[in-house]
MARLUM-299177 format. One line per 10 residues: number of its first residue (from 1); their letters; for each residue x, y, z of N, C-alpha, C. Coordinates in nm, 4 decimals. Atoms other than C-alpha are relative to their C-alpha. Example, Ala and Ser with C-alpha at 12.3 -4.5 7.8 and 13.67 -1.06 7.14 Angstrom:
REM residues 2
1	as	0.0890 -0.1190 0.0000 1.2300 -0.4500 0.7800 0.0900 0.1200 0.0000 | -0.0820 -0.1190 -0.0060 1.3670 -0.1060 0.7140 -0.0770 0.1090 0.0730
REM end
This chain:
REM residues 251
1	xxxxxxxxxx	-0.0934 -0.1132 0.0059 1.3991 9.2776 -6.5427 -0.0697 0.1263 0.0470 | 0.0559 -0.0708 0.0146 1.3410 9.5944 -6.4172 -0.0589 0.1147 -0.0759 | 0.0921 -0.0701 0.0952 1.2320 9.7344 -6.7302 -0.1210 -0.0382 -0.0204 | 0.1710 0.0401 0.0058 0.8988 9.5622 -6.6654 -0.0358 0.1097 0.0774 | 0.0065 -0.0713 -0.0887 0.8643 9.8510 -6.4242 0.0540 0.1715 -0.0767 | -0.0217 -0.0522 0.0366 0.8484 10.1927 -6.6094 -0.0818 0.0928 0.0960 | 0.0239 -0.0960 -0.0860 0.8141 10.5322 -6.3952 -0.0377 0.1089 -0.1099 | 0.0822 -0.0765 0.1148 0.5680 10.7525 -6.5758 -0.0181 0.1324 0.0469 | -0.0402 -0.1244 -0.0480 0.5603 11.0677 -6.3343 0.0841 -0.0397 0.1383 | -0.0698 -0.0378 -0.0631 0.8294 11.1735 -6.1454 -0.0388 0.0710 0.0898
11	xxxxxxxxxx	0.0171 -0.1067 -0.1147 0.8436 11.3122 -5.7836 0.0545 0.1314 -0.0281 | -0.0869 -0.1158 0.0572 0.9590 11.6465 -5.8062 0.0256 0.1089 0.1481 | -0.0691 -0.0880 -0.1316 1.1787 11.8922 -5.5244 -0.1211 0.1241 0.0350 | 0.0560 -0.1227 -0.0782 1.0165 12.1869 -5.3197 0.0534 0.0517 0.0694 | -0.0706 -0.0636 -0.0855 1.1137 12.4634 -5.1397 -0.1405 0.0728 0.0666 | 0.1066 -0.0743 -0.0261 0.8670 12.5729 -4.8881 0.0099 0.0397 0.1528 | -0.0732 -0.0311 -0.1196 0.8435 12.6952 -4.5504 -0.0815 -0.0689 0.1171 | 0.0158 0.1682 -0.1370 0.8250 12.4769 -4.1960 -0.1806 -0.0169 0.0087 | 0.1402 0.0188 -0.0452 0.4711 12.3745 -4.1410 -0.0921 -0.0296 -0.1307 | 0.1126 0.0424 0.1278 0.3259 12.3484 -4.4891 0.0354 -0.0999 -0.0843
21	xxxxxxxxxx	0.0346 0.2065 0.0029 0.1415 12.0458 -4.6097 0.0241 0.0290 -0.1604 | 0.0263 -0.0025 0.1532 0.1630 11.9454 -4.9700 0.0426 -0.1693 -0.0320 | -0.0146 0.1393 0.0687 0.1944 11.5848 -5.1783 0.1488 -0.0482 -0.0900 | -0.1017 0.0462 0.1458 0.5083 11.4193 -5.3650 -0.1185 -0.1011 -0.0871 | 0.0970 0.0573 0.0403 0.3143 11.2141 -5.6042 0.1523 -0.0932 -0.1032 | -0.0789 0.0798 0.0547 0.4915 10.9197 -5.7690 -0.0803 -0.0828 -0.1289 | 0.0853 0.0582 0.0624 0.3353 10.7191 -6.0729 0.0609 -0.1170 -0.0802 | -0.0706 0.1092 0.1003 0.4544 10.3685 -6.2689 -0.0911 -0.0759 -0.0506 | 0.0961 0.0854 0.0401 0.3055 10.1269 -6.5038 0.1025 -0.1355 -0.0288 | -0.0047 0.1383 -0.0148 0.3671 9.7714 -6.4988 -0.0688 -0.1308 -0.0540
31	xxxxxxxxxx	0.0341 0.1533 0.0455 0.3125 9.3958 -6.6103 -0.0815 -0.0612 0.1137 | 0.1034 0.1121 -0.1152 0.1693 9.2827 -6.2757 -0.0434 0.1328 0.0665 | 0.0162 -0.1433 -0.1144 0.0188 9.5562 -5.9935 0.1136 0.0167 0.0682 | -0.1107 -0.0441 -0.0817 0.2705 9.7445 -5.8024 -0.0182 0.0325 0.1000 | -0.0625 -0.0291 -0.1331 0.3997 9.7842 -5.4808 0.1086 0.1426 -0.0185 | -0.0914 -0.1458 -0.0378 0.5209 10.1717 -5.3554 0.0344 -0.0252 0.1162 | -0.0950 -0.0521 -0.1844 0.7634 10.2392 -5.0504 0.0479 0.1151 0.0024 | -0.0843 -0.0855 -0.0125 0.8638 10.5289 -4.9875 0.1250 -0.0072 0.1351 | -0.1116 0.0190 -0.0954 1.2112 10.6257 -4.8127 0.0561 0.1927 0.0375 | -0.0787 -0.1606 -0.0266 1.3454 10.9691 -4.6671 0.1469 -0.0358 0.0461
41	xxxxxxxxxx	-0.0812 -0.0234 -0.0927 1.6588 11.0480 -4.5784 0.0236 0.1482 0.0791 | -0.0329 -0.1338 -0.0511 1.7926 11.3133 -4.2833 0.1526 -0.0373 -0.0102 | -0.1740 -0.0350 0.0181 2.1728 11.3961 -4.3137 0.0232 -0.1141 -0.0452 | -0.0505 0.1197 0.0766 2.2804 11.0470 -4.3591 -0.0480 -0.1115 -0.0146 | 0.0373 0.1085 -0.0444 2.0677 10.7952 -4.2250 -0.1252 -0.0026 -0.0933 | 0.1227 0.0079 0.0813 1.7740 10.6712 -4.4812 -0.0308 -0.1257 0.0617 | 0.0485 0.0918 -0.0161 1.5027 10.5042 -4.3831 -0.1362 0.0023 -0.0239 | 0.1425 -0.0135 0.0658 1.1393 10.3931 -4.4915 -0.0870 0.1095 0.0844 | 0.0862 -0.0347 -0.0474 0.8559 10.5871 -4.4217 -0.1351 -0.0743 0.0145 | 0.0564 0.1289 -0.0368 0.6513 10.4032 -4.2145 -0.1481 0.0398 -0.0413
51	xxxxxxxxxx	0.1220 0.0241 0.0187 0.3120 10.3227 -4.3514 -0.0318 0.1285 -0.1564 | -0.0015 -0.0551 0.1083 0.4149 10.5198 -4.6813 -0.0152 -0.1052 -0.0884 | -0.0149 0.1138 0.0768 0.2924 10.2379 -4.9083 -0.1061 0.0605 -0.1329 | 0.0837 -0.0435 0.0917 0.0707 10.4692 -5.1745 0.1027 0.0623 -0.0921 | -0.0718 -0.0892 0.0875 0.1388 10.6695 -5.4768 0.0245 0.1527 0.0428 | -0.0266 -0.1215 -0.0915 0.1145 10.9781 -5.3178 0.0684 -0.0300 0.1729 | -0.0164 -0.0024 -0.1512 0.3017 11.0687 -4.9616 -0.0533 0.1607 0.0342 | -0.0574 -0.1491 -0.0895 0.1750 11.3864 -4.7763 0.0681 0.0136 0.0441 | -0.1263 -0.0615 -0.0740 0.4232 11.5925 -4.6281 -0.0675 0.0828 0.0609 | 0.0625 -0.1300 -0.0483 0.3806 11.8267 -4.3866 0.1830 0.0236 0.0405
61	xxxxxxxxxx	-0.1147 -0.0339 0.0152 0.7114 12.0105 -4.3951 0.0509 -0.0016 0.1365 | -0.0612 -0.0719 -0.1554 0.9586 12.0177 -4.0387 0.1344 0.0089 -0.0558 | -0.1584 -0.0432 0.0649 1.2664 12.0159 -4.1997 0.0606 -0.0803 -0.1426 | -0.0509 -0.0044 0.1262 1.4788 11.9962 -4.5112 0.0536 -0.1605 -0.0090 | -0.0058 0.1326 0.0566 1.4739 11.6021 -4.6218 0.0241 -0.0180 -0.1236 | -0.0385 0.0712 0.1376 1.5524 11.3779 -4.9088 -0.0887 -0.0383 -0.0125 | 0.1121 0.1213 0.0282 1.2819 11.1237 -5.0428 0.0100 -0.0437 -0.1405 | -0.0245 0.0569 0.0988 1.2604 10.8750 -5.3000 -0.1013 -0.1246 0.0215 | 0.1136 0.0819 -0.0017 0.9919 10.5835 -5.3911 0.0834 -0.1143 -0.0583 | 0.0053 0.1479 0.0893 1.0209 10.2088 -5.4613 -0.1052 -0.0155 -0.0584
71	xxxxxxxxxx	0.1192 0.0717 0.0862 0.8174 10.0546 -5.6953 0.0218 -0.1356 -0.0382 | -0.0366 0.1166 0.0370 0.8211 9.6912 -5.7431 -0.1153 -0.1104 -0.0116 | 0.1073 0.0400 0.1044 0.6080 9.4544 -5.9196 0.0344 -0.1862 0.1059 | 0.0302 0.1359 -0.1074 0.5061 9.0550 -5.7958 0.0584 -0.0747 -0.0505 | -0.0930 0.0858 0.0351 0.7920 8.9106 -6.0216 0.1399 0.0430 0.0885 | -0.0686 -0.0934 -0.0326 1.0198 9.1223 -5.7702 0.0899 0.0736 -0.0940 | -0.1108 -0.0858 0.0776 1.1793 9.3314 -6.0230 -0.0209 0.1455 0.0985 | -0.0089 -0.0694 -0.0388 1.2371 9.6780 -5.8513 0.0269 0.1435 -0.0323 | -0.0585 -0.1361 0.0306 1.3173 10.0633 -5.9296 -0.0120 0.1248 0.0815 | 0.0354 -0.1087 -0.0558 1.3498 10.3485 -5.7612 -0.0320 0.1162 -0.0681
81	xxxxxxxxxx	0.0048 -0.1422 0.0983 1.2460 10.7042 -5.8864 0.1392 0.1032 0.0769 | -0.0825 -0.0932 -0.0220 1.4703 10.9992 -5.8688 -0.0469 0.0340 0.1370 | -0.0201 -0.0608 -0.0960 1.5621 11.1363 -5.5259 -0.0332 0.1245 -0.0111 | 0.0583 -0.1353 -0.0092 1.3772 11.4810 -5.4445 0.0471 0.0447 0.1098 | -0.0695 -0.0460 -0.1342 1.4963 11.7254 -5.1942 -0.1618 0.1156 0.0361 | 0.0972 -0.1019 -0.0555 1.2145 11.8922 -4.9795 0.0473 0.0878 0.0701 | -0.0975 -0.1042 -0.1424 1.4001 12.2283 -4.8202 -0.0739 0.0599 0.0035 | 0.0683 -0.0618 -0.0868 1.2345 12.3538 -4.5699 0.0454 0.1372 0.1060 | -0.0245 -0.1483 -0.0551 1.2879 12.7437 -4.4566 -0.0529 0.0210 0.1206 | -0.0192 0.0396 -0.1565 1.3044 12.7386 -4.0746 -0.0810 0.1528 0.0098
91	xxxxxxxxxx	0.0171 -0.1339 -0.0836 1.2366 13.1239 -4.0234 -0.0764 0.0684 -0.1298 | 0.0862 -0.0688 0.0760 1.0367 13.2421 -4.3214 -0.1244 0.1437 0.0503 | 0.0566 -0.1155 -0.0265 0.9060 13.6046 -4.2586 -0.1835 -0.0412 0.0014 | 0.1895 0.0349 -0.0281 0.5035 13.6327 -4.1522 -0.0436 0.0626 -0.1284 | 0.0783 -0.0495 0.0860 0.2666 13.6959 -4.3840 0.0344 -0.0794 -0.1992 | -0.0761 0.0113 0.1717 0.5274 13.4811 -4.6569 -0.0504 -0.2103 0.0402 | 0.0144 -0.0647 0.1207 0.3990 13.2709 -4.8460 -0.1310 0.0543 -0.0135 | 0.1518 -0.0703 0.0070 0.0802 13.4576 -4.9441 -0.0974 -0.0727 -0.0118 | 0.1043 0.0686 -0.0322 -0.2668 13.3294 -4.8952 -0.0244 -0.0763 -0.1011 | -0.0077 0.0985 0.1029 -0.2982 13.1751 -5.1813 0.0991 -0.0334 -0.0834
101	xxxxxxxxxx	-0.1351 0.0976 0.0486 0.0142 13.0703 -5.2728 -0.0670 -0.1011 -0.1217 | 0.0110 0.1311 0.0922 -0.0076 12.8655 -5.5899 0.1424 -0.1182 -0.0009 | -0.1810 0.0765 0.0327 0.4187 12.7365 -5.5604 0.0601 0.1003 -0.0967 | -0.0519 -0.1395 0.1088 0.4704 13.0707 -5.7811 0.2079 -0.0153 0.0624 | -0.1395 -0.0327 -0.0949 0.8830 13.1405 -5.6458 -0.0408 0.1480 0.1015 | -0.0228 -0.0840 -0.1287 0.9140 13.3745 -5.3588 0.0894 0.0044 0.0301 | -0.0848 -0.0274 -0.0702 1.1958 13.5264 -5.2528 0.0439 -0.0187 0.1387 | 0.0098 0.0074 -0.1655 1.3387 13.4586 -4.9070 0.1070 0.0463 0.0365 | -0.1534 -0.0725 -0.0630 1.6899 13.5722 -4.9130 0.0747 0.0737 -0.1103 | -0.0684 -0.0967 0.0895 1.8389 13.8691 -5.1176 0.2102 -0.0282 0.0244
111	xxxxxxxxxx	-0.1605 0.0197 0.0282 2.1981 13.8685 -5.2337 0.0422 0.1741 0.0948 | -0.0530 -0.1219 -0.0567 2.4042 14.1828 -5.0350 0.1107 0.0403 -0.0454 | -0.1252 -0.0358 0.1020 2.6442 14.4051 -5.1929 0.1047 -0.0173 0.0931 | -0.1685 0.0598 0.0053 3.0390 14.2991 -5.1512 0.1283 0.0989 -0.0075 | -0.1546 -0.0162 -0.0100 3.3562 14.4431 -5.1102 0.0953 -0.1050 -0.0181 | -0.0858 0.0902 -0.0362 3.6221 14.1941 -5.2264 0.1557 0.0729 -0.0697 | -0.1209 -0.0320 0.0482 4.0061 14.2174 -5.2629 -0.0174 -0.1187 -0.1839 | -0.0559 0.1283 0.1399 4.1375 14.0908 -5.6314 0.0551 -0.1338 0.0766 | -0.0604 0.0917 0.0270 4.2035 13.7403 -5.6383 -0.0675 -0.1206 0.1271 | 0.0806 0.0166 -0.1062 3.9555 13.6791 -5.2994 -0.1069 -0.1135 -0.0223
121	xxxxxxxxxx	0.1468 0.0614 0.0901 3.6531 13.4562 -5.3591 -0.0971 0.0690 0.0338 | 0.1327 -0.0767 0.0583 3.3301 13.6313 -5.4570 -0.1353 -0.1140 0.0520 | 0.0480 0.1431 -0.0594 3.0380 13.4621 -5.2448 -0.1716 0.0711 -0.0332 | 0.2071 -0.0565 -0.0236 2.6178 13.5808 -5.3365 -0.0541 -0.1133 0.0851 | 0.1420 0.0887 -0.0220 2.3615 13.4112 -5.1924 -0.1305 0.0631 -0.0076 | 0.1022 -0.0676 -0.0061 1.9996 13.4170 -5.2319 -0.0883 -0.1088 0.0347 | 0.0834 0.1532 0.0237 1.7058 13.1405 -5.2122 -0.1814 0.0600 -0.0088 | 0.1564 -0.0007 0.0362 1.3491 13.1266 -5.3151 -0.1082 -0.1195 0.0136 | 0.0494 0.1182 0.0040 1.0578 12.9228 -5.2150 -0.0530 -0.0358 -0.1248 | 0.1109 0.0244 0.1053 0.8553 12.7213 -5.4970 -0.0349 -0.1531 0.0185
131	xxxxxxxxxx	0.0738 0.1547 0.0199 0.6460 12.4382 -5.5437 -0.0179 -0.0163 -0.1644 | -0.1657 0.0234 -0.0394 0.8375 12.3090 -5.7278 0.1211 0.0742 -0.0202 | -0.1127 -0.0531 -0.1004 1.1351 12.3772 -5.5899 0.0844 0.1047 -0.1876 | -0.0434 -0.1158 0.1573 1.2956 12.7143 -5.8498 0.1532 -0.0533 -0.0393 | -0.1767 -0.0149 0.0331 1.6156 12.7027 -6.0546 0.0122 0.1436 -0.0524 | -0.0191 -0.1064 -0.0432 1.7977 12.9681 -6.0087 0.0734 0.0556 -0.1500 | -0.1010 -0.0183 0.0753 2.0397 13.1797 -6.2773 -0.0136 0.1658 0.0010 | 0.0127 -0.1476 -0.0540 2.2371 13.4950 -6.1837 0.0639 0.0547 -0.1421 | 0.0035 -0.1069 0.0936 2.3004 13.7555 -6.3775 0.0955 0.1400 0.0271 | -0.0991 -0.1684 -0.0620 2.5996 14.0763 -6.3945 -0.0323 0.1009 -0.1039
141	xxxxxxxxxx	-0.0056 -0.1185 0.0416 2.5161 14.4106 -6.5164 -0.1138 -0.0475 -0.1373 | 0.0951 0.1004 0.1039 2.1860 14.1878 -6.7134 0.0744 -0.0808 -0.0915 | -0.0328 0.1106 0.0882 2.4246 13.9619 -6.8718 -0.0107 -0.1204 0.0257 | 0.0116 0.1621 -0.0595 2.3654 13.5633 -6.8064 0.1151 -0.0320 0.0362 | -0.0843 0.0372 -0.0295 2.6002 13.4341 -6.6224 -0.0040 -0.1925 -0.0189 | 0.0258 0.1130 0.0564 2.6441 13.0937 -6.8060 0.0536 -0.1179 0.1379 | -0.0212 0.1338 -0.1108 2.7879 12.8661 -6.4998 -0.0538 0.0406 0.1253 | 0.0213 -0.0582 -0.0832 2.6383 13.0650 -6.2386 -0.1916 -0.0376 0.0337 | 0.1439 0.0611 0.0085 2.2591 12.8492 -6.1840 -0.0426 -0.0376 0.1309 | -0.0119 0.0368 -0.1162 2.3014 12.7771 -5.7832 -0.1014 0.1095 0.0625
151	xxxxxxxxxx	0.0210 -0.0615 -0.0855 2.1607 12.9671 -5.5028 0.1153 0.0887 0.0515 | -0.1023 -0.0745 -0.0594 2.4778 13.0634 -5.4153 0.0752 0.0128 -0.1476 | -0.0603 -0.0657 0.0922 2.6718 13.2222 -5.6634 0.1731 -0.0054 0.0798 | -0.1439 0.0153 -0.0398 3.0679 13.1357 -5.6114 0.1389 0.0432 -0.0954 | -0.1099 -0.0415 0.1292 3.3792 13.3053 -5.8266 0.1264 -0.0377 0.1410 | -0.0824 0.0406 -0.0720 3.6846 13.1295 -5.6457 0.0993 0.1615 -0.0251 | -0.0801 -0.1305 -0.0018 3.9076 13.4442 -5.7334 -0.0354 0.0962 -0.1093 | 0.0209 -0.0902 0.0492 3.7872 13.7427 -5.8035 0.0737 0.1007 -0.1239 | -0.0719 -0.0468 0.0502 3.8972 13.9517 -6.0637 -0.0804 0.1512 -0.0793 | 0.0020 -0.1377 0.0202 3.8739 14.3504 -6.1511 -0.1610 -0.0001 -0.0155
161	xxxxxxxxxx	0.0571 0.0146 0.1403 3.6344 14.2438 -6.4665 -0.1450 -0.0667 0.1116 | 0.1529 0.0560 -0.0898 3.3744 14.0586 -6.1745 -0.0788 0.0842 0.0703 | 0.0998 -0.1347 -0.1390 3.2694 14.3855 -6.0124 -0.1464 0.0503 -0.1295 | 0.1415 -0.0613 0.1140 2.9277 14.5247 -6.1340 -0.1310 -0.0194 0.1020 | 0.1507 -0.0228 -0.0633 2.5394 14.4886 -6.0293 -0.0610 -0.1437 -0.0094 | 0.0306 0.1256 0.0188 2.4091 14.1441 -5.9668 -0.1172 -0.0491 0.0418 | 0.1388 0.0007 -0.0599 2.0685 13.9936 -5.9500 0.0135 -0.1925 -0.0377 | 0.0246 0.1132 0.0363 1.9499 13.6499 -5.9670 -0.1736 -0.0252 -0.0245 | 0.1805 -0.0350 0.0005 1.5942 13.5461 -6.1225 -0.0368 -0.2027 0.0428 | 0.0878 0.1050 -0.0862 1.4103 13.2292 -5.9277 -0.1038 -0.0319 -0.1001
171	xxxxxxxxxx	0.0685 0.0248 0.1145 1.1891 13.0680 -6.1709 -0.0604 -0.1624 -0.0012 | 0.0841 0.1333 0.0402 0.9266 12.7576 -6.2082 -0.0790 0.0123 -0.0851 | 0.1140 -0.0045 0.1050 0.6581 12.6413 -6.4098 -0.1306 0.1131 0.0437 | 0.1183 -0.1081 -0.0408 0.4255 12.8906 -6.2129 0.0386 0.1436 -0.0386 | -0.0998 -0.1387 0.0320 0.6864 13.2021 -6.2857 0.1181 0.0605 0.0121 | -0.1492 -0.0079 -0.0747 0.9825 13.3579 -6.1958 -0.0105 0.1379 0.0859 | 0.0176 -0.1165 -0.0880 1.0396 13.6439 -5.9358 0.2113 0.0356 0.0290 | -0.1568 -0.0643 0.0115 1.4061 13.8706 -5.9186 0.0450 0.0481 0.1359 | -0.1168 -0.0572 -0.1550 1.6612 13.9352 -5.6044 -0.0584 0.1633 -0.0096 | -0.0518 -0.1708 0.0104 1.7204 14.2993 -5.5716 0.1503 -0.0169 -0.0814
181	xxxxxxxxxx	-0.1090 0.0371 0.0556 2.0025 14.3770 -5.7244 0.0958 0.0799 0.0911 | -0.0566 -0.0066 -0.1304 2.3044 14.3932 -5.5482 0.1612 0.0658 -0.1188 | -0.0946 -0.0994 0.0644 2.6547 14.6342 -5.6288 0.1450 -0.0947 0.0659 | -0.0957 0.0726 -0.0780 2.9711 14.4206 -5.5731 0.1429 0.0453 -0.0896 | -0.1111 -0.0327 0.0412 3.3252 14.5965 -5.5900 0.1128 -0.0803 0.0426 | -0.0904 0.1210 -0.0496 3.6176 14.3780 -5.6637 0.1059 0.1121 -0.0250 | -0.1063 -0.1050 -0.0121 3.9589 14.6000 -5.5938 0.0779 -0.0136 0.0303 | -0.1276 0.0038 -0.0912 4.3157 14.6534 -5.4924 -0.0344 0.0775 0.1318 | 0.0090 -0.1312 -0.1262 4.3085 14.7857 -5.1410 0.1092 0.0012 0.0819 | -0.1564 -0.0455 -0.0674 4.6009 14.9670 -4.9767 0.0207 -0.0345 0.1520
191	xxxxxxxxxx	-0.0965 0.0862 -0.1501 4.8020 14.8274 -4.6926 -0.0400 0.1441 0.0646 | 0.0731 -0.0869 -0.0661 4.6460 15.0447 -4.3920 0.1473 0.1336 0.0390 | -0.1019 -0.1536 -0.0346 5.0033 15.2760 -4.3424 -0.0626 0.1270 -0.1548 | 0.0588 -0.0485 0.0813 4.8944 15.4170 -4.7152 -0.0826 0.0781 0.0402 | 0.1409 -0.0952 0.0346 4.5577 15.5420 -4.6549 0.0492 0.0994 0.1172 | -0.0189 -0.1153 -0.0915 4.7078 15.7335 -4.3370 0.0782 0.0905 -0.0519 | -0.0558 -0.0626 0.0543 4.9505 15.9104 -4.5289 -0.1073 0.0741 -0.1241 | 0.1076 -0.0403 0.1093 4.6573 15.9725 -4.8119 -0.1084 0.1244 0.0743 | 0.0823 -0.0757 -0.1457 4.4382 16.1264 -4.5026 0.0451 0.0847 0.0168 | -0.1202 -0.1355 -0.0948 4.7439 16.3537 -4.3757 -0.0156 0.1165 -0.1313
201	xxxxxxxxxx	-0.0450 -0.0996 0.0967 4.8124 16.4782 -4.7561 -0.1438 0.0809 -0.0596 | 0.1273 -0.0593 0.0304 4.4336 16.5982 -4.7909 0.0145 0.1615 0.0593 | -0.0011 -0.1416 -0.1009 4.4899 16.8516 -4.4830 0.0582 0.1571 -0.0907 | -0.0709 -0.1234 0.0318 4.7272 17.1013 -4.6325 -0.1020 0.0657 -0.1228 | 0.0434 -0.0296 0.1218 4.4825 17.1535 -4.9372 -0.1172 0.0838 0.0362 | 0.1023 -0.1053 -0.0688 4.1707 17.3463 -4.7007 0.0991 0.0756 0.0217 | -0.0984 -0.1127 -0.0432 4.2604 17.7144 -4.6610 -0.0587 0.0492 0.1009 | 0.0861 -0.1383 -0.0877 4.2020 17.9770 -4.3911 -0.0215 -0.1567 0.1380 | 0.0849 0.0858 -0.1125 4.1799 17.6598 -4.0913 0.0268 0.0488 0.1093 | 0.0066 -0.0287 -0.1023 4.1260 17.7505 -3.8057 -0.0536 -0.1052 0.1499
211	xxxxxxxxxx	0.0602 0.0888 -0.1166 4.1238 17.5449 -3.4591 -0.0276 0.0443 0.1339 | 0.0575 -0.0324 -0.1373 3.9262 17.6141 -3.1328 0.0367 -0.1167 0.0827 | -0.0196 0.0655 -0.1357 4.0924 17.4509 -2.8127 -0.0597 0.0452 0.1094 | 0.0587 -0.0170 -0.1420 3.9256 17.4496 -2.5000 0.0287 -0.0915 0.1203 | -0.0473 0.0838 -0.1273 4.0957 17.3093 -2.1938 -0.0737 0.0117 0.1262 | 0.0769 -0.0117 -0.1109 3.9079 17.2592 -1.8944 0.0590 -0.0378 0.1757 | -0.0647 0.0379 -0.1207 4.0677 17.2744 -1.5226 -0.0818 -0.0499 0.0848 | 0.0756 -0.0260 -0.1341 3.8454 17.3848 -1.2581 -0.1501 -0.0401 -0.0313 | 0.1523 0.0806 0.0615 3.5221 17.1939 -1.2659 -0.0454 0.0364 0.1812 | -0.0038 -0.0210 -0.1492 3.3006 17.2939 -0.9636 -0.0035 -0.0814 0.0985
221	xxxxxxxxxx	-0.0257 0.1084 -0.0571 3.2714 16.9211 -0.8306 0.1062 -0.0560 -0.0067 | -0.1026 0.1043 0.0176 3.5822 16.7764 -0.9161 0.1621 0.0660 0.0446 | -0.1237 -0.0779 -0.0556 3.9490 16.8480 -0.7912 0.0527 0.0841 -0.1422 | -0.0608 -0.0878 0.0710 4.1816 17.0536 -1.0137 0.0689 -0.1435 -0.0969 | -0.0783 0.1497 0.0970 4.3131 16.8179 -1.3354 0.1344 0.1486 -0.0620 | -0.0774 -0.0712 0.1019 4.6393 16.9364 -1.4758 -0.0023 -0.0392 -0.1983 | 0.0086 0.0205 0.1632 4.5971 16.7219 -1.7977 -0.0134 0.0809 -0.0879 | 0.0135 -0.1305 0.1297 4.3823 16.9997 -1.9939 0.1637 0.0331 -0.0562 | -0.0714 -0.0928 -0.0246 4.6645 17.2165 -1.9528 0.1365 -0.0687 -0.1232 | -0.1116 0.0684 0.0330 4.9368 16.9610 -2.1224 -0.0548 -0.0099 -0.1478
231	xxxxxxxxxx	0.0946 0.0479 0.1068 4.6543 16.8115 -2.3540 0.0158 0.1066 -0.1472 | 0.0138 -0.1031 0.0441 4.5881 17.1544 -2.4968 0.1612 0.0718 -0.1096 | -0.1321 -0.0606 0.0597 4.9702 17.2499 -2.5562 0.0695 -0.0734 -0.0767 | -0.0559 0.0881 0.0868 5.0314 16.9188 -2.6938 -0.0713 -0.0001 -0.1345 | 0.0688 -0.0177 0.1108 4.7868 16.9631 -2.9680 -0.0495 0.0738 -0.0624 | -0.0188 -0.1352 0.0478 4.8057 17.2887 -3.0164 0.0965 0.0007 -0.1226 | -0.1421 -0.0291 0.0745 5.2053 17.2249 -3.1488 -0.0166 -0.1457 -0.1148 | 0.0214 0.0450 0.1076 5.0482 16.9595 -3.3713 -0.0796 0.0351 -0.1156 | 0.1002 -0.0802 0.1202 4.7721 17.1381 -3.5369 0.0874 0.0918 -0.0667 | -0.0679 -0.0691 0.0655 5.0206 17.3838 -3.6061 0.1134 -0.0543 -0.0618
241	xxxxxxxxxx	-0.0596 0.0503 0.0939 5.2510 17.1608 -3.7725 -0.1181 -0.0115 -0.1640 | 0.1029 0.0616 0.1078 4.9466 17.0650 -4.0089 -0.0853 0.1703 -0.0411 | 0.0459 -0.1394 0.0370 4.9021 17.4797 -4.0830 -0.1216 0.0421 0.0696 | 0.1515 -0.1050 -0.0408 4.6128 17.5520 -3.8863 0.0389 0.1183 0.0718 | -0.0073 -0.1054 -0.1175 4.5645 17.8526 -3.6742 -0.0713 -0.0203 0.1187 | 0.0505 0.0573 -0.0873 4.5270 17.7601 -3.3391 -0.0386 0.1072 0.1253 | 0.0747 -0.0976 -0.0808 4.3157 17.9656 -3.1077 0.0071 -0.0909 0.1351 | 0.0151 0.0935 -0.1403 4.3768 17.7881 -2.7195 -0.0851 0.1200 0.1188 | 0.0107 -0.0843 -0.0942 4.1485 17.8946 -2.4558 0.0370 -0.1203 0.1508 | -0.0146 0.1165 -0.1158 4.1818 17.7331 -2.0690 -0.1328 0.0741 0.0925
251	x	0.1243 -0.0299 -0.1146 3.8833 17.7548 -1.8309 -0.0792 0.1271 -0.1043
REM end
C-alpha cells in the first residue's frame, strides 16, 4: 500500500526572478529504498524531468512552472508529493533581489490607486518575490481583510463602504515586507451632460471678469484671414452672455 511510503519533507513554492538557481528538496521514508522522479508541468503538458532521479532537483529559474516528485519503493507502491508552483518574474527591476538575498519577500508590484463606479468590480494587484514563495493578506484603512489573501485582491461589486487606503503585507518564514498603500474611491459618477451644466453654474459666481480678445488679420507672410474677425464677434456675444466684460481688440 502506499502507506509504506511516507513523505517527511515537503517541496515547497517560490517566487523568484528569471535566472536564479535554487533547490526543491523532496524527502520520504520507507520499508525498502526509494526511487524519486520528478515531473514539471508548463501550461498543460506534464512531463518528467529528464535525469531528475534525486531528492533534490536544481532549478535554475526561465519561467513560471509546476513540479511535483514521485517516490516509489521496490514493492511498487507509489506517491506523489504536493505540487509546487515556481513563478518566475520575467522583468524584475536591476539591482532586485539584493546581494544577499536570503528568500526574505520583496516587493515587485505595488497596488495603484482606483477610481470605481458603485456596483463595478474593484481589482488590486500586487506580487512579491520569496523563497518560499509569500502569502499574501490585504488590508483597508489597517483592518484585515478576512477573504482577501491573493495577490490580486478582487471585490466583484463595489460598494460606497469599499473605498479607503489599501495595502497588502507579503510575508514568509524569513519576514514580511508592505505594498505602498494605495487610495481607492468607490462613487456615483454623473452622466457627462451633468458635470457641463455644474461647470457653466460655477461661472456666474467670479466677480469683476473681464475678457481680452485679440483677433489677428494681417500677418506679414500670410494672406489676409477673415476668420479672426467672425471668431472674435462670435465669442465676444458668448462671453457676454456668461457676464463677462469683453474687451475685443483686432490687429
Amino acid at each position: 500500500s502506499s502507506a509504506a511510503i511516507a513523505i517527511t519533507e515537503q517541496p515547497v513554492s517560490v517566487s523568484v526572478p528569471v535566472g536564479y538557481s535554487f533547490t526543491l528538496r523532496c524527502r520520504a521514508e520507507g520499508r525498502t529504498p526509494l526511487q524519486y522522479q520528478w515531473f514539471c508541468q508548463h501550461q498543460s503538458a506534464c512531463c518528467q524531468v529528464p535525469g531528475a532521479t534525486k531528492q533534490d532537483l536544481p532549478v535554475t529559474a526561465q519561467q513560471t512552472q509546476l513540479y511535483t516528485c514521485r517516490i516509489n519503493d521496490l514493492y511498487r507502491n507509489a506517491v506523489f508529493s504536493d505540487w509546487v508552483k515556481v513563478e518566475v518574474h520575467q522583468c524584475v527591476a536591476r539591482g532586485l533581489p539584493p546581494r544577499l538575498w536570503r528568500g526574505e519577500p520583496v516587493i515587485v508590484l505595488n497596488p495603484t490607486q482606483q477610481r470605481v463606479e458603485v456596483g463595478k468590480p474593484l481589482q488590486l494587484q500586487c506580487a512579491a518575490m520569496g523563497v518560499p514563495a509569500p502569502s499574501y493578506q490585504w488590508y483597508r484603512n489597517g483592518n484585515l481583510l478576512e477573504q482577501q489573501k491573493k495577490k490580486k485582491l478582487w471585490i466583484t461589486q463595489a460598494k460606497v463602504s469599499d473605498s479607503g487606503t489599501y495595502l497588502c503585507c507579503a510575508s514568509n518564514s524569513h519576514g514580511e515586507h508592505w505594498t505602498n498603500a494605495v487610495d481607492v474611491h468607490i462613487g456615483e459618477t454623473l452622466p457627462p451632460a451633468e458635470h457641463l451644466q455644474l461647470h457653466w453654474s460655477v461661472f456666474p459666481l467670479a466677480t469683476g471678469k473681464i475678457a481680452l480678445l485679440v483677433g489677428n488679420n494681417h500677418y506679414q507672410h500670410h494672406p489676409n484671414l477673415m476668420a479672426p474677425v467672425t471668431d472674435v464677434f462670435e465669442l465676444s456675444l458668448l462671453l457676454e452672455q456668461l457676464d463677462f466684460q469683453v474687451v475685443s481688440l483686432l490687429d
